[in-house]
C-alpha positions in Angstrom: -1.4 11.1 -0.5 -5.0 11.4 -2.2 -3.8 9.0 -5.6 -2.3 6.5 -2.7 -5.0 6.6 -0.5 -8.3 6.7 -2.2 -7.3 5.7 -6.5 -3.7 4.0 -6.4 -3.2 1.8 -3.1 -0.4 -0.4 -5.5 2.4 3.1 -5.0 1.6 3.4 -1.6 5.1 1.2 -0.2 6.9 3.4 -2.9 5.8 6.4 -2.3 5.8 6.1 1.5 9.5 5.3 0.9 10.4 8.2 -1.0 8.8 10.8 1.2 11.8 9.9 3.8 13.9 11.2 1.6 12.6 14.8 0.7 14.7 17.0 2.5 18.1 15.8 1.2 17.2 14.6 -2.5 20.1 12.4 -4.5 19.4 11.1 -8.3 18.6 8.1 -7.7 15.6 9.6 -5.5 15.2 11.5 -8.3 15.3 8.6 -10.9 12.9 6.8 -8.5 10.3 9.7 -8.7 10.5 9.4 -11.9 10.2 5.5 -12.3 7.1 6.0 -10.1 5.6 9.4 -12.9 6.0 6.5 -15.3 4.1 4.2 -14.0 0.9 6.2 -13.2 1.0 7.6 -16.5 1.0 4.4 -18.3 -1.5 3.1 -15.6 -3.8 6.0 -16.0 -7.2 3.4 -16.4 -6.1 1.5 -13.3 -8.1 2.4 -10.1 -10.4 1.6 -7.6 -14.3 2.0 -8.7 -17.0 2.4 -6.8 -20.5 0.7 -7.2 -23.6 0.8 -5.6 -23.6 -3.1 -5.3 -23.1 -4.5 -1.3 -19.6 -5.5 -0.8 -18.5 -8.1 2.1 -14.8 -7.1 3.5 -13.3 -10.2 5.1 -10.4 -9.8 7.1 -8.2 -12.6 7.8 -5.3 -12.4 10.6 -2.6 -14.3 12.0 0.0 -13.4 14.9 2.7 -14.5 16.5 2.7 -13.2 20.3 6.2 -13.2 22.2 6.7 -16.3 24.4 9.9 -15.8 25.6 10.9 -12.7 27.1 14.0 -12.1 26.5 12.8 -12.3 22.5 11.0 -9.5 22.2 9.8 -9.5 18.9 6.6 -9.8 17.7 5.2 -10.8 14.0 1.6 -10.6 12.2 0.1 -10.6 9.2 -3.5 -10.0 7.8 -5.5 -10.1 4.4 -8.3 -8.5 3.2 -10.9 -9.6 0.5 -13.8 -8.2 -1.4 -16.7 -9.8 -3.2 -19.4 -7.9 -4.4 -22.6 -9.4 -3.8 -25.2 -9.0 -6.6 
């Protein structure tokens, strides 16, 4: 959960995926963990880096709210951007 959370956000879907699946393993779980070994070995100069330079976080949302209530779902969606600021 550290490499997802804090170096490697692009595995976290995958991972998060897997991990329903520990308790009763198949191959193709197997083959996925693998796929996933792979990919962060061949990735290992990928991360997230830290500077000392200010950083504005914009968020930008959107959502659909219910308006009929016998539909009860609901939708949303939301972005975030960086820009360092020199």
């Amino acid at each position: 959960m550290y490499v997802i959370n804090c170096t490697k956000p692009d595995i976290a879907y995958s991972v998060s995926k897997l991990s329903r699946f520990t308790s009763n393993p198949s191959m193709d779980y197997y083959k996925a963990i693998k796929r996933i070994l792979n990919y962060l070995q061949n990735t290992l100069d990928y991360g997230l880096y830290y500077t000392r330079y200010l950083v504005v976080l914009e968020e930008y949302s959107n959502a659909n709210w219910i308006s009929d209530t016998k539909d009860l779902k609901f939708t949303s969606a939301y972005i975030f951007t960086g820009v360092a600021v020199l």
